[in-house]
C-alpha positions as CSV (number, residue, x, y, z in Angstrom):
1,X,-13.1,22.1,-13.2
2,X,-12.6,24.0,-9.9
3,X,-9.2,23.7,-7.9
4,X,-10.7,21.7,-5.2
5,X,-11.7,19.4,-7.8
6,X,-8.4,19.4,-9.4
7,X,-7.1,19.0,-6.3
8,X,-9.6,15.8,-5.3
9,X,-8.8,14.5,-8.9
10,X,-5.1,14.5,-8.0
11,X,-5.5,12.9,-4.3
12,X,-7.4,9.9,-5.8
13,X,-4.8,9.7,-8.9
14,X,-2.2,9.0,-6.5
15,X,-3.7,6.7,-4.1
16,X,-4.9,4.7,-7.1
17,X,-0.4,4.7,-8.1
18,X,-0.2,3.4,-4.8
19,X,-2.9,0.8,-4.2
20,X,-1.6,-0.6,-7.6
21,X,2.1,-0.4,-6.2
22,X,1.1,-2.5,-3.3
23,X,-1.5,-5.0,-4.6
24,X,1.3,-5.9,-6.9
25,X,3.7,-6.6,-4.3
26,X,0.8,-8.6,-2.0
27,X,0.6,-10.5,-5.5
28,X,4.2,-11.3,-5.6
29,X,4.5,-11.9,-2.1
30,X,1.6,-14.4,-2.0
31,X,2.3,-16.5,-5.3
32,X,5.8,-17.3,-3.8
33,X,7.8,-15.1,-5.9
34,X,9.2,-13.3,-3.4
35,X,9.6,-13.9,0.5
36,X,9.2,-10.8,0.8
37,X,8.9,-7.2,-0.6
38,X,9.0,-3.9,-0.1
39,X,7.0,-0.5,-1.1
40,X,8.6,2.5,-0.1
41,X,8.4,6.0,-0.2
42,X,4.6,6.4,0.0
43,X,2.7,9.3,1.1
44,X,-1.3,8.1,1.3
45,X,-0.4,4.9,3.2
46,X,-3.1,4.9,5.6
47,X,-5.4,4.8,2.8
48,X,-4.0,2.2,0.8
49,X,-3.8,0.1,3.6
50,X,-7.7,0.3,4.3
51,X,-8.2,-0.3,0.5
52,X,-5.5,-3.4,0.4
53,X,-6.1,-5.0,3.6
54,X,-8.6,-7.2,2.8
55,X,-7.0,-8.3,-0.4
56,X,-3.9,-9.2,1.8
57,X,-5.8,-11.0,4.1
58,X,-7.5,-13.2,1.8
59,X,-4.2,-13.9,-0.2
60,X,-2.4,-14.7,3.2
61,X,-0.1,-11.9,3.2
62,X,0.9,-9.5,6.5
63,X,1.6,-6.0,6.0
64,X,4.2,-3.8,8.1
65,X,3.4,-0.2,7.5
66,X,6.7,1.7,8.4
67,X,6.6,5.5,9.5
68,X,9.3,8.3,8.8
69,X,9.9,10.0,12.2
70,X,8.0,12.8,10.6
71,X,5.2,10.8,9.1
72,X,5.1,12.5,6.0
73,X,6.1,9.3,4.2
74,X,5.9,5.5,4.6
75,X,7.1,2.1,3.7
76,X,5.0,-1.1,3.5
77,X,7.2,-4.4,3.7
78,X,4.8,-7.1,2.8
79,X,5.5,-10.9,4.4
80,X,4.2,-14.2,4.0
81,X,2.5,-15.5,7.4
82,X,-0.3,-15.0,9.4
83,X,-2.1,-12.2,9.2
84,X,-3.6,-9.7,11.8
């Protein structure tokens, strides 16, 4: 395995963490669980939110990506409502 594959292998490893992190909390959200939730801290976000946006949508479920100042990381609260 070359680096760049490493590398490739690694980039999907953690956007998979992530999508898993947030379709979990879309989950909670959307069964009533929670009113809301929170993912924080991640650093493929705009990824994850193309892969989990339809998921959201169909469970009813609006997502708030927030940005650091330096966009190196961001936090996802997830709400019940109408979606976008």
């Amino acid at each position: 395995m070359n680096d760049t594959t490493a590398d490739a292998t690694g980039v999907q490893s953690a956007i998979d963490r992530e999508v898993e992190l947030v379709t979990s909390a879309i989950d909670l959200v959307a069964s009533g669980g929670a009113p809301s939730a929170m993912v924080g801290g991640l650093r493929l976000a705009t990824a994850v939110l193309e892969i989990v946006a339809p998921h959201a949508r169909a469970k009813g479920v609006r997502l708030e990506p927030l940005w650091s100042a330096d966009e190196t990381l961001t936090d996802i609260r997830i709400r019940r409502g109408p979606t976008e």
